[in-house]
Structure formats: structure tokens, C-alpha cells
CHARMM-style PDB file with segment names, atoms N, HN, CA, C and O in Angstrom:
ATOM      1  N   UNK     1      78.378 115.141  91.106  1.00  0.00      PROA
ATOM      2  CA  UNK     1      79.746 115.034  90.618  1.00  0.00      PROA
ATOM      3  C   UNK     1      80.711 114.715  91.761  1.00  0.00      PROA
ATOM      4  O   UNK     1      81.623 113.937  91.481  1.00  0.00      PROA
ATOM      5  N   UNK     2      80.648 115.207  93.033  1.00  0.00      PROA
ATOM      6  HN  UNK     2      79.907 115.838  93.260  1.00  0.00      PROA
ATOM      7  CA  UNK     2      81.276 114.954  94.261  1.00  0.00      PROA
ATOM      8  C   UNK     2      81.416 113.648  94.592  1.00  0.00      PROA
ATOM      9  O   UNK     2      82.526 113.138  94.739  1.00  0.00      PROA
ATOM     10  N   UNK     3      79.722 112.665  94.814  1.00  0.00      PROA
ATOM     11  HN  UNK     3      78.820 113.080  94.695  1.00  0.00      PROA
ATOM     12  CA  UNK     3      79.912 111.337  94.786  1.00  0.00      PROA
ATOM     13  C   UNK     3      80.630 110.748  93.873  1.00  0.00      PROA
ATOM     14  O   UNK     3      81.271 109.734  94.153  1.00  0.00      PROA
ATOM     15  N   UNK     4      80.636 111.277  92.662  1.00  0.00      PROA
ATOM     16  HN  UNK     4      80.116 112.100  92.435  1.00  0.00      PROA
ATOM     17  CA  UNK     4      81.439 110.018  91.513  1.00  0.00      PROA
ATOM     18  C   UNK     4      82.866 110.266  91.877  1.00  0.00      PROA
ATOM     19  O   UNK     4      83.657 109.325  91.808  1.00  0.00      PROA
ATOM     20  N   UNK     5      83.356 111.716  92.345  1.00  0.00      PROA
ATOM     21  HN  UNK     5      82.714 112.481  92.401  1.00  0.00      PROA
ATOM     22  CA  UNK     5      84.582 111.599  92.248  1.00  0.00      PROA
ATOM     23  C   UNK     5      85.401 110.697  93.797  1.00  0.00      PROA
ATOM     24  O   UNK     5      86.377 109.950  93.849  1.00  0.00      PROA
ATOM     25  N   UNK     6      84.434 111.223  94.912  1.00  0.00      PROA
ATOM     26  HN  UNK     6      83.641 111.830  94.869  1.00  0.00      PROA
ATOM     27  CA  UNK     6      84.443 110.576  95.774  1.00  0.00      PROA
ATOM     28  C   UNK     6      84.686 108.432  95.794  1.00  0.00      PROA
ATOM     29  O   UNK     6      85.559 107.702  96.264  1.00  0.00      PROA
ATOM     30  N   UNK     7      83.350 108.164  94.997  1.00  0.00      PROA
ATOM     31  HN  UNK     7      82.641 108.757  94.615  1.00  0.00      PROA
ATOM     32  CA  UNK     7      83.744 106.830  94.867  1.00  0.00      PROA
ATOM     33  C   UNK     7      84.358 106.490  93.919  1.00  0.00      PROA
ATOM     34  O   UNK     7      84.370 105.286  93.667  1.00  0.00      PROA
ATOM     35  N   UNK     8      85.149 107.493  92.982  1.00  0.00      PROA
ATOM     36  HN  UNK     8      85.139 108.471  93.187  1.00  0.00      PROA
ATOM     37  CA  UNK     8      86.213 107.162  92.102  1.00  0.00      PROA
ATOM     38  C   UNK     8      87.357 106.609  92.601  1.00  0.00      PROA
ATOM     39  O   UNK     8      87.839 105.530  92.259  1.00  0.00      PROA
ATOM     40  N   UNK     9      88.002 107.760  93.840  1.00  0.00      PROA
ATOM     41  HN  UNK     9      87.610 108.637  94.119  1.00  0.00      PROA
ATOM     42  CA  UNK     9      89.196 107.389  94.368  1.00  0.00      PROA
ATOM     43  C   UNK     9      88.630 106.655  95.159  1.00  0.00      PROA
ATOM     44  O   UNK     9      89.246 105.655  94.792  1.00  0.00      PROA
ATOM     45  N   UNK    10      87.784 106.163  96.173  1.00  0.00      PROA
ATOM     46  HN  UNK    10      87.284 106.976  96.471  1.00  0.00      PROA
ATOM     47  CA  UNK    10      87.970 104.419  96.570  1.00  0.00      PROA
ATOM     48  C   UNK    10      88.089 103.485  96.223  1.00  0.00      PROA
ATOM     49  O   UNK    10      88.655 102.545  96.782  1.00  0.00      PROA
ATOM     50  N   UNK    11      87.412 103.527  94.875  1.00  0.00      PROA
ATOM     51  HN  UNK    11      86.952 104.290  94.421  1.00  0.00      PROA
ATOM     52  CA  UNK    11      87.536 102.356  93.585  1.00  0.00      PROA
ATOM     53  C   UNK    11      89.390 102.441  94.140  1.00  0.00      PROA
ATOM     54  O   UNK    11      89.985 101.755  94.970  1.00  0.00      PROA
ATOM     55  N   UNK    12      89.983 103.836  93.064  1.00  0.00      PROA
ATOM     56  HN  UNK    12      89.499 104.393  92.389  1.00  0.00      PROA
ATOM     57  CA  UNK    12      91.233 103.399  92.594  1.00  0.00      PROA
ATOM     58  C   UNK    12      92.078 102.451  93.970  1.00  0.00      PROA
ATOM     59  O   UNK    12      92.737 101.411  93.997  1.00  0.00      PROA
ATOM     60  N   UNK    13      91.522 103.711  95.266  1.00  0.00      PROA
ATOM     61  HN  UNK    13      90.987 104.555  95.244  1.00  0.00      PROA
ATOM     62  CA  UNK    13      92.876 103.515  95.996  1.00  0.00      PROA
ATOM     63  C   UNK    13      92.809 101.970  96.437  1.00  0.00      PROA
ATOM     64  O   UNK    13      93.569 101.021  96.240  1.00  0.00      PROA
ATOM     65  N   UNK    14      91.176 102.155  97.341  1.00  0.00      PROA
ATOM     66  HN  UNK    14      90.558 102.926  97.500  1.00  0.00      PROA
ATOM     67  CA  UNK    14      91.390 100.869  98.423  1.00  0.00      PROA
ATOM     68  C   UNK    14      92.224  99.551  97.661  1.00  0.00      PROA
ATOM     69  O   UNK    14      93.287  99.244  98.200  1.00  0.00      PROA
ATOM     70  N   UNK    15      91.837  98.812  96.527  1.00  0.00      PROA
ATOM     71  HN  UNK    15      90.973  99.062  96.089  1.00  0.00      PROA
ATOM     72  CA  UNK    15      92.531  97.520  95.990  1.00  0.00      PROA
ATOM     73  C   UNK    15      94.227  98.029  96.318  1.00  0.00      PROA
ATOM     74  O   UNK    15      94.948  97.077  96.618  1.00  0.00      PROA
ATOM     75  N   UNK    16      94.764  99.088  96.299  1.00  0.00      PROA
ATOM     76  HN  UNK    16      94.179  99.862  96.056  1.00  0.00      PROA
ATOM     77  CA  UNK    16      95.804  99.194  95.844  1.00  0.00      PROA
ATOM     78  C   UNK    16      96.783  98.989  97.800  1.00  0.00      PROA
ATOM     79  O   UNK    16      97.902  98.557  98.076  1.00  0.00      PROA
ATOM     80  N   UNK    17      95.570  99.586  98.763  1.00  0.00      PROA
ATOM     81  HN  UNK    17      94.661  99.937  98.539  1.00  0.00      PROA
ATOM     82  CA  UNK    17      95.660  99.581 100.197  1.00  0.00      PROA
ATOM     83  C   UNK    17      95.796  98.098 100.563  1.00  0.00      PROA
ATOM     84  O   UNK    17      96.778  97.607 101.120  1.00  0.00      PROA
ATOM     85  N   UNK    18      94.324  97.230 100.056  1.00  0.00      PROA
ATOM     86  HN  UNK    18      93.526  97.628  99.604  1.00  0.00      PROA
ATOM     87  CA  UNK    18      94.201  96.454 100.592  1.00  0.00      PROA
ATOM     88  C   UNK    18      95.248  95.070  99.957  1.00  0.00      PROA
ATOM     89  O   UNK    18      94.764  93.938  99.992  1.00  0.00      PROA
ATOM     90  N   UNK    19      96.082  95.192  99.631  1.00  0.00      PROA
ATOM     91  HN  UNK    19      96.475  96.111  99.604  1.00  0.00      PROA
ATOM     92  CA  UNK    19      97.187  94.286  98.805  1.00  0.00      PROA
ATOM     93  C   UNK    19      98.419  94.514  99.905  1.00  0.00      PROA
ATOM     94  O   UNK    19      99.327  93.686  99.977  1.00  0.00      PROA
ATOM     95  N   UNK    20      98.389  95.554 100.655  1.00  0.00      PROA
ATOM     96  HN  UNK    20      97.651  96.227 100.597  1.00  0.00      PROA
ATOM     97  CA  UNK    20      99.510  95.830 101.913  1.00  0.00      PROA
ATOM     98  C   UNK    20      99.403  94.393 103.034  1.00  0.00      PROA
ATOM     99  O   UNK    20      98.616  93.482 103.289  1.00  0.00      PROA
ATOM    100  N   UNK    21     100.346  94.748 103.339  1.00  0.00      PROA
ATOM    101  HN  UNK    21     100.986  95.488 103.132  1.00  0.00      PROA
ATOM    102  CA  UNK    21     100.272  93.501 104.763  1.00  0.00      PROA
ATOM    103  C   UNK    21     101.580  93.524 105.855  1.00  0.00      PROA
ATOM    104  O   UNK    21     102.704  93.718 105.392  1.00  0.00      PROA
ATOM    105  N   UNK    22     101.431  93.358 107.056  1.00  0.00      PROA
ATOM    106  HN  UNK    22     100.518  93.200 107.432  1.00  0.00      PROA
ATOM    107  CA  UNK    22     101.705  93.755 108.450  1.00  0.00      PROA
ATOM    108  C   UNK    22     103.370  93.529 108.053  1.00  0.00      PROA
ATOM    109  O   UNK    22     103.626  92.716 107.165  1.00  0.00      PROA
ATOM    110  N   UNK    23     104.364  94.184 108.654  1.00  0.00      PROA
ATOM    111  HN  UNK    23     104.156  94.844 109.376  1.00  0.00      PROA
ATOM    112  CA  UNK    23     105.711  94.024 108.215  1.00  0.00      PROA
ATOM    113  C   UNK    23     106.125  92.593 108.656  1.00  0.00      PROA
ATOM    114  O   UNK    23     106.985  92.102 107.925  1.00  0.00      PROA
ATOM    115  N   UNK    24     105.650  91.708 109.830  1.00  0.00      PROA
ATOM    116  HN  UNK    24     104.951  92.107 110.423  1.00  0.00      PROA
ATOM    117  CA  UNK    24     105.924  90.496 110.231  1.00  0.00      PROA
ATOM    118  C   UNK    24     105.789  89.599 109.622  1.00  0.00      PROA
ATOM    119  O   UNK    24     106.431  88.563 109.789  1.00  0.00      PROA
ATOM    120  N   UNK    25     105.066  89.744 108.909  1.00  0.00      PROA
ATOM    121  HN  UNK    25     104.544  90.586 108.773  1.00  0.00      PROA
ATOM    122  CA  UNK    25     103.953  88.018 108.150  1.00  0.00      PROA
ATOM    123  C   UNK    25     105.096  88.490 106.475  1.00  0.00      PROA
ATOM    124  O   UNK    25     105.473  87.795 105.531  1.00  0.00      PROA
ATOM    125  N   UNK    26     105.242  89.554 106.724  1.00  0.00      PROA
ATOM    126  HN  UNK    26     104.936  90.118 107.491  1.00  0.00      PROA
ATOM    127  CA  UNK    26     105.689  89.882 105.534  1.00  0.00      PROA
ATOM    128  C   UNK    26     107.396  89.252 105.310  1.00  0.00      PROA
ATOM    129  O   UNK    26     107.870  88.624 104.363  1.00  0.00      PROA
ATOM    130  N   UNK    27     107.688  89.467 105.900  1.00  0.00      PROA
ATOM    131  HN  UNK    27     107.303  89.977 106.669  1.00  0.00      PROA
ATOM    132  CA  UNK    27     109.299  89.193 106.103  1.00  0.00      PROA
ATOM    133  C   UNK    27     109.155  87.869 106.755  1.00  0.00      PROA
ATOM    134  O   UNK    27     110.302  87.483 106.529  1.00  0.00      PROA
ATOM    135  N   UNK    28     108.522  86.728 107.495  1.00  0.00      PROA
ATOM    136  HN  UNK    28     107.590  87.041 107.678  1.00  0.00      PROA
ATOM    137  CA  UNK    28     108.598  85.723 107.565  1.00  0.00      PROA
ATOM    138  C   UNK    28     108.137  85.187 106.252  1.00  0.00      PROA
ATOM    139  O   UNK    28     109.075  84.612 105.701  1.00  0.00      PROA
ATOM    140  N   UNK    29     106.947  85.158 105.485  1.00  0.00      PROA
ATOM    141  HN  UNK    29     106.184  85.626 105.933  1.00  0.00      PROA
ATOM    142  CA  UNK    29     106.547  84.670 104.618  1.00  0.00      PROA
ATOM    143  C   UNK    29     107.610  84.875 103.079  1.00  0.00      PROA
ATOM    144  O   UNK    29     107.746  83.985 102.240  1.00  0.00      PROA
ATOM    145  N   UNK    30     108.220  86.154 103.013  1.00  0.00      PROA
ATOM    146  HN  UNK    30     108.109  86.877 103.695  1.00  0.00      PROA
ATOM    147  CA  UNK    30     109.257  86.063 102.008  1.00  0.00      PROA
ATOM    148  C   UNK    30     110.999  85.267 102.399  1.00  0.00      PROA
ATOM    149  O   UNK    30     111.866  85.094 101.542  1.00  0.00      PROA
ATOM    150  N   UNK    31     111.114  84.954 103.656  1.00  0.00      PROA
ATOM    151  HN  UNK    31     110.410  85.095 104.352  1.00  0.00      PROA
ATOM    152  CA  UNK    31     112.211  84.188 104.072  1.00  0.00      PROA
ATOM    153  C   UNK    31     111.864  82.410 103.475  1.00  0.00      PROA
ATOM    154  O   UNK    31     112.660  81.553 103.092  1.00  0.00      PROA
ATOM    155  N   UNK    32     110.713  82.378 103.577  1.00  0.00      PROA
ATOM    156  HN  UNK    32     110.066  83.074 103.888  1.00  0.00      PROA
ATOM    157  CA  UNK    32     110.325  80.943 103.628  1.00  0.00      PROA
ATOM    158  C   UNK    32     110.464  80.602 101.940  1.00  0.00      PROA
ATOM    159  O   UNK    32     111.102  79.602 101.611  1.00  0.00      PROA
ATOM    160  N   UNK    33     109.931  81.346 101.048  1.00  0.00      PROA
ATOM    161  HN  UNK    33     109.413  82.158 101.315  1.00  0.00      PROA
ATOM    162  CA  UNK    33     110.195  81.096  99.636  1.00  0.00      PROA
ATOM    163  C   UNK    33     109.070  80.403  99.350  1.00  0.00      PROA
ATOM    164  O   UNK    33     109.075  79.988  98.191  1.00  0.00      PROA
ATOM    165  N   UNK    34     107.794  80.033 100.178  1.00  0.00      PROA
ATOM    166  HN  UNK    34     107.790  80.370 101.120  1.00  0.00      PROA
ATOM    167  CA  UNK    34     106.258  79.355  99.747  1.00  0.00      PROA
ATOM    168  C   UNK    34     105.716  80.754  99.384  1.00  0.00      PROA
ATOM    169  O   UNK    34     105.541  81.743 100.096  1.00  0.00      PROA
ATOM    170  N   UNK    35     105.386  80.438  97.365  1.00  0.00      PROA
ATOM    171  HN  UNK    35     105.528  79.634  96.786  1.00  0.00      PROA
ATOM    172  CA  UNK    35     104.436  81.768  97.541  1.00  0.00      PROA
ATOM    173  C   UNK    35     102.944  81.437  97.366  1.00  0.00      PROA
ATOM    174  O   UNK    35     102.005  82.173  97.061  1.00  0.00      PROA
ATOM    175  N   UNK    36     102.978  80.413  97.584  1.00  0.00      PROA
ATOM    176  HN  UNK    36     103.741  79.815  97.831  1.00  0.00      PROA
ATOM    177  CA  UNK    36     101.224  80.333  97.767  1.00  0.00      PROA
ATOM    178  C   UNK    36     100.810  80.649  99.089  1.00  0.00      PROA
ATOM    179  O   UNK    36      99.883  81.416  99.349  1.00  0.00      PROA
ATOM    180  N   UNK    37     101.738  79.852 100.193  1.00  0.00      PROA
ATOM    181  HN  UNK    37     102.491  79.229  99.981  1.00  0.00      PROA
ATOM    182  CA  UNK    37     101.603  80.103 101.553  1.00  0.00      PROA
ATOM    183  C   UNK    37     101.097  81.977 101.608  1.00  0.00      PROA
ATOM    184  O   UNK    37     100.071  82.392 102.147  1.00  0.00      PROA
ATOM    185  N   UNK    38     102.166  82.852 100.881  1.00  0.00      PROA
ATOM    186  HN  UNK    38     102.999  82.515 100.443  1.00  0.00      PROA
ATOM    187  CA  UNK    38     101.916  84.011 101.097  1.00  0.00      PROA
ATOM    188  C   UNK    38     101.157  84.674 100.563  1.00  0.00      PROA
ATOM    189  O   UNK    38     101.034  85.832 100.961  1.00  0.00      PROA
ATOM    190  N   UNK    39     100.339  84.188  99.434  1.00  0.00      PROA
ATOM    191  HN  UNK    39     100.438  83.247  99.110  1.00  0.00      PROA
ATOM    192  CA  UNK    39      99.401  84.571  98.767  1.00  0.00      PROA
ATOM    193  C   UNK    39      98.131  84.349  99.527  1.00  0.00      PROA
ATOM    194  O   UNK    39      97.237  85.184  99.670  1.00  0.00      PROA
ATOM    195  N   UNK    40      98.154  82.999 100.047  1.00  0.00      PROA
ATOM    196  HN  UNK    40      98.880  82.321  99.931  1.00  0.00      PROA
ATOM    197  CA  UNK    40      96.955  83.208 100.804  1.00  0.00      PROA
ATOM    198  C   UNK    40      96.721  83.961 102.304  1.00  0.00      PROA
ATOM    199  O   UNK    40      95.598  84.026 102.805  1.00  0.00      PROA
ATOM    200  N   UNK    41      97.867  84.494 102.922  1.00  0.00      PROA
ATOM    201  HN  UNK    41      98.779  84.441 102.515  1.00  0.00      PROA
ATOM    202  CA  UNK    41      98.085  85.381 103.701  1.00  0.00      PROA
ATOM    203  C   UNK    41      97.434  86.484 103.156  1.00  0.00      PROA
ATOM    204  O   UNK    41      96.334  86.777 103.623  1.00  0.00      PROA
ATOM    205  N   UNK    42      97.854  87.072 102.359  1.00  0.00      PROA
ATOM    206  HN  UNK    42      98.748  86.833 101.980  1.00  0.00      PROA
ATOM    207  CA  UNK    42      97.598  88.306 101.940  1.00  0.00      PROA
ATOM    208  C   UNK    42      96.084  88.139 100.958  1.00  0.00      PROA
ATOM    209  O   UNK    42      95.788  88.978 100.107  1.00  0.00      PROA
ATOM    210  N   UNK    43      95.611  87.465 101.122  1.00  0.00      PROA
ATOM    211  HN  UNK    43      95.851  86.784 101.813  1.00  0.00      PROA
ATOM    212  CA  UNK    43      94.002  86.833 100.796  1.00  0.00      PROA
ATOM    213  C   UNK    43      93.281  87.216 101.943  1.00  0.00      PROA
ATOM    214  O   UNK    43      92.534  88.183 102.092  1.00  0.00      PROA
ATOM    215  N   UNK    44      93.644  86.220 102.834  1.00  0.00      PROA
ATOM    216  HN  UNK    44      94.251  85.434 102.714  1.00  0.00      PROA
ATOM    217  CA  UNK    44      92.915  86.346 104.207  1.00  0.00      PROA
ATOM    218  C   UNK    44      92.847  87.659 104.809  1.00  0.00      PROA
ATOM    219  O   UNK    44      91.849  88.056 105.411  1.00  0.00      PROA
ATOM    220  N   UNK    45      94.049  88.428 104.628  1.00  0.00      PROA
ATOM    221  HN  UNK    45      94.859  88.105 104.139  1.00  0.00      PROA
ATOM    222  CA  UNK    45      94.587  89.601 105.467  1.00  0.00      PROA
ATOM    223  C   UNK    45      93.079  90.934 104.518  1.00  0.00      PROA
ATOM    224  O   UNK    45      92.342  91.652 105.193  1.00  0.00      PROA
ATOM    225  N   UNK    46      93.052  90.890 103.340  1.00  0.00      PROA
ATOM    226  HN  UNK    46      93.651  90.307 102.792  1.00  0.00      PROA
ATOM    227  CA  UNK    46      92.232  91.394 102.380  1.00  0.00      PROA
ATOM    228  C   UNK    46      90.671  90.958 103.084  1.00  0.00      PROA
ATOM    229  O   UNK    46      89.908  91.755 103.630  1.00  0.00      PROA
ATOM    230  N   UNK    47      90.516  89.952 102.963  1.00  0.00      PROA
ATOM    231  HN  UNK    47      91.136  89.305 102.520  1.00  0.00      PROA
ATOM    232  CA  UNK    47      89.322  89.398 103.298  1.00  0.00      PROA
ATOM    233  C   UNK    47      88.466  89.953 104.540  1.00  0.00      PROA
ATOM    234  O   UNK    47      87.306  90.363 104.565  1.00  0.00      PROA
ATOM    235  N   UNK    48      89.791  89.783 105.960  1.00  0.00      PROA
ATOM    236  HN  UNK    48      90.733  89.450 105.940  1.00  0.00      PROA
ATOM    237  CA  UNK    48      88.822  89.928 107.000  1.00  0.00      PROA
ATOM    238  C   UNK    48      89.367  91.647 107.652  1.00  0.00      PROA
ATOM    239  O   UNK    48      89.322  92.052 108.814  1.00  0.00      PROA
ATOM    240  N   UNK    49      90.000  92.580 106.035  1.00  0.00      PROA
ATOM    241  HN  UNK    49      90.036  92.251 105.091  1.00  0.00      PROA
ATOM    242  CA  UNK    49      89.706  93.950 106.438  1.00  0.00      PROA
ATOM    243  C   UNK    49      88.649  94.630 105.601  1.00  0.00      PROA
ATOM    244  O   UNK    49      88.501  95.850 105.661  1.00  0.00      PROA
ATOM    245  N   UNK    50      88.173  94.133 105.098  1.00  0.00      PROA
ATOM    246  HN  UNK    50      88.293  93.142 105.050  1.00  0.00      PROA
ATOM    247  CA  UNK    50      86.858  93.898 104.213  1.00  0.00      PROA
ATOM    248  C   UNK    50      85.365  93.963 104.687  1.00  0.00      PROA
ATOM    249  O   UNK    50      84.608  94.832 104.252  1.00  0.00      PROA
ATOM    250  N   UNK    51      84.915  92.894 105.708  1.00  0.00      PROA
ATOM    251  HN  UNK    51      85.529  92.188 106.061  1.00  0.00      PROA
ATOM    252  CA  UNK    51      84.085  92.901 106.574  1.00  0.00      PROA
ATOM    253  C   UNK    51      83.518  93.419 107.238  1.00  0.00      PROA
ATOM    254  O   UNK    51      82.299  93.336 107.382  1.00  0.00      PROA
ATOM    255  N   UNK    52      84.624  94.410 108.086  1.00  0.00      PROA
ATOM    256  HN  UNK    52      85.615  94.478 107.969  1.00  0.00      PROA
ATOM    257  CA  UNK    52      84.205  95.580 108.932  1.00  0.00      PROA
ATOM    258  C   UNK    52      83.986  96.649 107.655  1.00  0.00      PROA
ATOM    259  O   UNK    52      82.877  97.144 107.852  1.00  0.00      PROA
ATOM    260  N   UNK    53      84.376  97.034 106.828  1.00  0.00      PROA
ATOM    261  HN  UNK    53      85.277  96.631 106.668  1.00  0.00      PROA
ATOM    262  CA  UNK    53      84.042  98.051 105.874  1.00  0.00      PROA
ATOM    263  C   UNK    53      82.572  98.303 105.531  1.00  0.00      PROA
ATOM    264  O   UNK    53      81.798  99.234 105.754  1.00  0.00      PROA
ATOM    265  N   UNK    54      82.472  97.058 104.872  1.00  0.00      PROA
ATOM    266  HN  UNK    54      83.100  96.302 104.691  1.00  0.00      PROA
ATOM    267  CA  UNK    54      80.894  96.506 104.127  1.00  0.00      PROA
ATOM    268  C   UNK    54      80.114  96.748 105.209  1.00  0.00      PROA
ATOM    269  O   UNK    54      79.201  97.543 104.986  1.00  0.00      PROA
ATOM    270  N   UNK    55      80.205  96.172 106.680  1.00  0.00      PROA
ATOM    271  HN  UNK    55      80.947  95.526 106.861  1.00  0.00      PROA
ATOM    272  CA  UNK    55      79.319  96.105 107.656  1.00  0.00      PROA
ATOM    273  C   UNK    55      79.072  97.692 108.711  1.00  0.00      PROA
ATOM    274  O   UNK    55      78.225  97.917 109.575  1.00  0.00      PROA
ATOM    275  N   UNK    56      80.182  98.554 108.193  1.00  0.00      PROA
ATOM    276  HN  UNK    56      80.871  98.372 107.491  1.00  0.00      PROA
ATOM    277  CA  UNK    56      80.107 100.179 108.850  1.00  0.00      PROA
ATOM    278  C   UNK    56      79.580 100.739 107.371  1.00  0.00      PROA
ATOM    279  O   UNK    56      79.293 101.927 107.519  1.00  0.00      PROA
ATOM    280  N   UNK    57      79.416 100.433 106.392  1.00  0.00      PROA
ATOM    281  HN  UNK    57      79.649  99.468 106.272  1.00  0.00      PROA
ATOM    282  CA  UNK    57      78.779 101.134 104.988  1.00  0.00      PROA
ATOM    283  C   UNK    57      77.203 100.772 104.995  1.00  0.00      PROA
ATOM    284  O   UNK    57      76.268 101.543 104.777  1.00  0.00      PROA
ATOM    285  N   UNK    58      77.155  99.286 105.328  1.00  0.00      PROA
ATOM    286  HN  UNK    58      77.915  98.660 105.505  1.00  0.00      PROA
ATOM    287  CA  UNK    58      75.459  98.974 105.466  1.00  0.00      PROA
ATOM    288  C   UNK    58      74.968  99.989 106.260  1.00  0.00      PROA
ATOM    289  O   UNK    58      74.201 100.838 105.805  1.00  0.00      PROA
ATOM    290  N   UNK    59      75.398  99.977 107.580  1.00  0.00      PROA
ATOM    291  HN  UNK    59      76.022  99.288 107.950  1.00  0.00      PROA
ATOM    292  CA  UNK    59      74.958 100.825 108.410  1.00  0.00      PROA
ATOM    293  C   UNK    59      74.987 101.890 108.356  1.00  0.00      PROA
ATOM    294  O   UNK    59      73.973 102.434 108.795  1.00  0.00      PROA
ATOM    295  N   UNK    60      75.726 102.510 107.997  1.00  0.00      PROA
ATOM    296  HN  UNK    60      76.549 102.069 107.641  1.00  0.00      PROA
ATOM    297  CA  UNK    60      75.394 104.276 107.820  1.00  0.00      PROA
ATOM    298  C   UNK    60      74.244 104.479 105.990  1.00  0.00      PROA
ATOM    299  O   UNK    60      73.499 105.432 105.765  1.00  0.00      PROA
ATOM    300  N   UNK    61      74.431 103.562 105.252  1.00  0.00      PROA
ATOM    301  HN  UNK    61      75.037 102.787 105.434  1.00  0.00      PROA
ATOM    302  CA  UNK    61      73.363 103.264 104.689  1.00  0.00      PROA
ATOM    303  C   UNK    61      72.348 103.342 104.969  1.00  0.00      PROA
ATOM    304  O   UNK    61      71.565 104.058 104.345  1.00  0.00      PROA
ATOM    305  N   UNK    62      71.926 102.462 106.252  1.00  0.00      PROA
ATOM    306  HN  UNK    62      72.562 101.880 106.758  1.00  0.00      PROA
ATOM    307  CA  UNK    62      70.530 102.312 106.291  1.00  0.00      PROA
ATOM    308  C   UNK    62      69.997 103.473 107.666  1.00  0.00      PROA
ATOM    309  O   UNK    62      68.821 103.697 107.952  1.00  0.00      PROA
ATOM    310  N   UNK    63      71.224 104.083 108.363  1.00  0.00      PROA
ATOM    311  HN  UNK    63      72.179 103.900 108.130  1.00  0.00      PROA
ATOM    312  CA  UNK    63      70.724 105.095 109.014  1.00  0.00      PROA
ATOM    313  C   UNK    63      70.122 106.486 108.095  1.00  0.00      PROA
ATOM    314  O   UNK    63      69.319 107.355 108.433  1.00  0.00      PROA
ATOM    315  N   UNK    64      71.241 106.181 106.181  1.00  0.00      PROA
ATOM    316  HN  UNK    64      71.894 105.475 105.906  1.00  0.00      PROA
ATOM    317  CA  UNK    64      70.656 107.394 105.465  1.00  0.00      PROA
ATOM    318  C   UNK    64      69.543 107.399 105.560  1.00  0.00      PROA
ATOM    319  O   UNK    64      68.778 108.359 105.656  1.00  0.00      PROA
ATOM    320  N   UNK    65      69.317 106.200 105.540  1.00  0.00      PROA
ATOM    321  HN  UNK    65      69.938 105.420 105.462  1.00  0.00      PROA
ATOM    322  CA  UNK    65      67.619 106.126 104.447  1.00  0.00      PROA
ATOM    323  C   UNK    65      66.762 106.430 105.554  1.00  0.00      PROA
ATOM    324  O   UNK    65      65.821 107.218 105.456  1.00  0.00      PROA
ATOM    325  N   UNK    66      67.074 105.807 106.629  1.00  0.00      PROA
ATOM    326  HN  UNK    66      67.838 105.166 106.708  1.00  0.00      PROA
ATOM    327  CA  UNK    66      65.929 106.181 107.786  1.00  0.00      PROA
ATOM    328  C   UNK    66      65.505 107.652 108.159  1.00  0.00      PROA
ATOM    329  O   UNK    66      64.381 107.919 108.584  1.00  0.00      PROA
ATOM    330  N   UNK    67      66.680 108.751 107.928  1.00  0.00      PROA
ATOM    331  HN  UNK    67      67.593 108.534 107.583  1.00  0.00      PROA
ATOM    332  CA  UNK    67      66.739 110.038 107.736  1.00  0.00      PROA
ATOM    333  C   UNK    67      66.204 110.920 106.801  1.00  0.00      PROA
ATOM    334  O   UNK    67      65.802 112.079 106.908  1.00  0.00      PROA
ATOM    335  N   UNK    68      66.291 109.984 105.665  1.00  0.00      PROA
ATOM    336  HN  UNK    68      66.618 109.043 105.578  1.00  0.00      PROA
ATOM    337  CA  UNK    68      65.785 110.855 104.895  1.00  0.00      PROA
ATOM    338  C   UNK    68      64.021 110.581 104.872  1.00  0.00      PROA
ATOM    339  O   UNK    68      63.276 111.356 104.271  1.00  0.00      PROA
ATOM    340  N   UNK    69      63.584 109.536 105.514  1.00  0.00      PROA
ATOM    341  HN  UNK    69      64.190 108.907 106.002  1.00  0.00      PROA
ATOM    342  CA  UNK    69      62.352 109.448 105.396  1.00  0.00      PROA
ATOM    343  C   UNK    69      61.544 110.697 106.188  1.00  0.00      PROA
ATOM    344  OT1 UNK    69      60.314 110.749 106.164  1.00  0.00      PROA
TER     345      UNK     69
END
């Protein structure tokens, strides 16, 4: 029950985290009035905080499994 509730709130929160973006890009990109320009900012910005996540989860993944053997 711990895990579900555990990966419940990452479900909810992270999407809601990862939609944030740096106060700079933010306030240049809403001065400019391109909102695709800023959409794909905040794509990219999503994307490559993503990477390191997946790639520190594999790994403590596969250190579980090696442990539990």
C-alpha cells in the first residue's frame, strides 16, 4: 500500500513540477508574444529534466535486483 501511495503522488505531482520553467526564459519568452517559441522551451526544458530521472531510477533498479539476489 506504501508503494501505490508513494507512486501515486509522483504520478500526480511530477507533470505538474515538470511544466515549471527558469524565471529568465520565462519572462523573455512571454515579452516576445511567440507561443510556440515558448512551448517548445518548456518541451525541451521537460525533456532534458527527464533523462537524469529515468537514468538514476534504472539504476537503483537494477542495484535492487542485484540485492535481492
Amino acid at each position: 500500500m506504501r508503494r501505490f501511495l508513494i507512486g501515486f503522488v509522483f504520478t500526480v505531482v511530477v507533470p505538474q513540477v515538470g511544466a515549471a520553467q527558469c524565471a529568465m526564459c520565462r519572462a523573455v519568452l512571454e515579452s516576445e508574444g511567440n507561443t510556440t517559441a515558448a512551448e517548445g522551451v518548456n518541451d525541451g526544458i521537460v525533456y532534458l529534466m527527464t533523462i537524469p530521472y529515468i537514468l538514476v531510477g534504472v539504476l537503483f533498479f537494477y542495484i535492487y535486483r542485484r540485492m535481492k539476489k
